[in-house]
N, C-alpha and C positions, 0 to 999 in steps of 0.2 A: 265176569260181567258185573261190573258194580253198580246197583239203585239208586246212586246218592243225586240229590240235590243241588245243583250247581248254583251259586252265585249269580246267577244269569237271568236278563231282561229284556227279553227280546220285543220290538212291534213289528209286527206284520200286518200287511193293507188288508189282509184275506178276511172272512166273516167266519167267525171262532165257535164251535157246538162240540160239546160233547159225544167222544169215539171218531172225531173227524178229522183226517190226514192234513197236514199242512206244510208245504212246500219250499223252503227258503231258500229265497238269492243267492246267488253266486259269493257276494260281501258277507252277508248272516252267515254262511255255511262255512266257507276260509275263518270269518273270529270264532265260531264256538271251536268247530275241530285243530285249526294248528294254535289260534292265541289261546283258548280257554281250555284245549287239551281236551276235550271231550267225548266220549267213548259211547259207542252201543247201550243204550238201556239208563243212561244219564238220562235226569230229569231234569227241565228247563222253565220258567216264566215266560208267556207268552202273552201279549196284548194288543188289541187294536181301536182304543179308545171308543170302543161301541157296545161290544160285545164281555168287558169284565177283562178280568186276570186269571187264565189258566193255566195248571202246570200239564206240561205234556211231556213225553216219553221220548227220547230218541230211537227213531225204531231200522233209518237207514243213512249210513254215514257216507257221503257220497259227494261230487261237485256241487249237489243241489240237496242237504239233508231233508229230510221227513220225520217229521214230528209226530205221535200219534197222540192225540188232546185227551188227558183222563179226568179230570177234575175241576172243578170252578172255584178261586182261591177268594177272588174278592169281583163283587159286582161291581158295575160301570156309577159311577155317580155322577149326577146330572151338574153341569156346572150350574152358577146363578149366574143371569145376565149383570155384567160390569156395566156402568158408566165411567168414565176417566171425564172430568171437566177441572179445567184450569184458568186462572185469571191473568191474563197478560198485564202489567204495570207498566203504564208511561210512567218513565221518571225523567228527570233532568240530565243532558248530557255533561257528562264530566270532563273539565277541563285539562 
């Protein structure tokens, strides 16, 4: 069984805490295990734009994997509200 770190960044809609299972879709669970080849005890990126970036643990390799969440890699940062504003220009139509 190998610890290593995958390359991988997953989002899940689920609410992310520390020591908490976390379930993936049918689609998340076919790319880690057959595209990213992923094994038992692989460690993954895991985020849901609320809650930070955890890495978690592959704990069961299945139709539907389960992640076990160990650690908090990087907190959520609050975006800044944007405004976009734009000046439409009448010009002259070209002949």
């Amino acid at each position: 069984m190998h610890n290593k770190l995958l390359n991988v960044r997953l989002y899940v809609p689920d609410s992310i805490s520390k020591h908490s299972i976390i379930r993936l879709d049918t689609l998340a669970s076919h790319y880690i295990s057959k595209v990213m080849r992923a094994t038992k005890c692989n460690h993954v990126k895991i985020f849901n734009g609320k809650d930070g970036e955890w890495i978690g643990e592959i704990c069961e390799l299945s139709n539907n994997i389960k992640i076990r969440i160990d650690k908090l890699t990087r907190k959520q940062v609050k975006s800044k509200n944007l405004t976009l504003c734009f000046g439409i220009v009448k010009g002259t139509i070209l002949p």
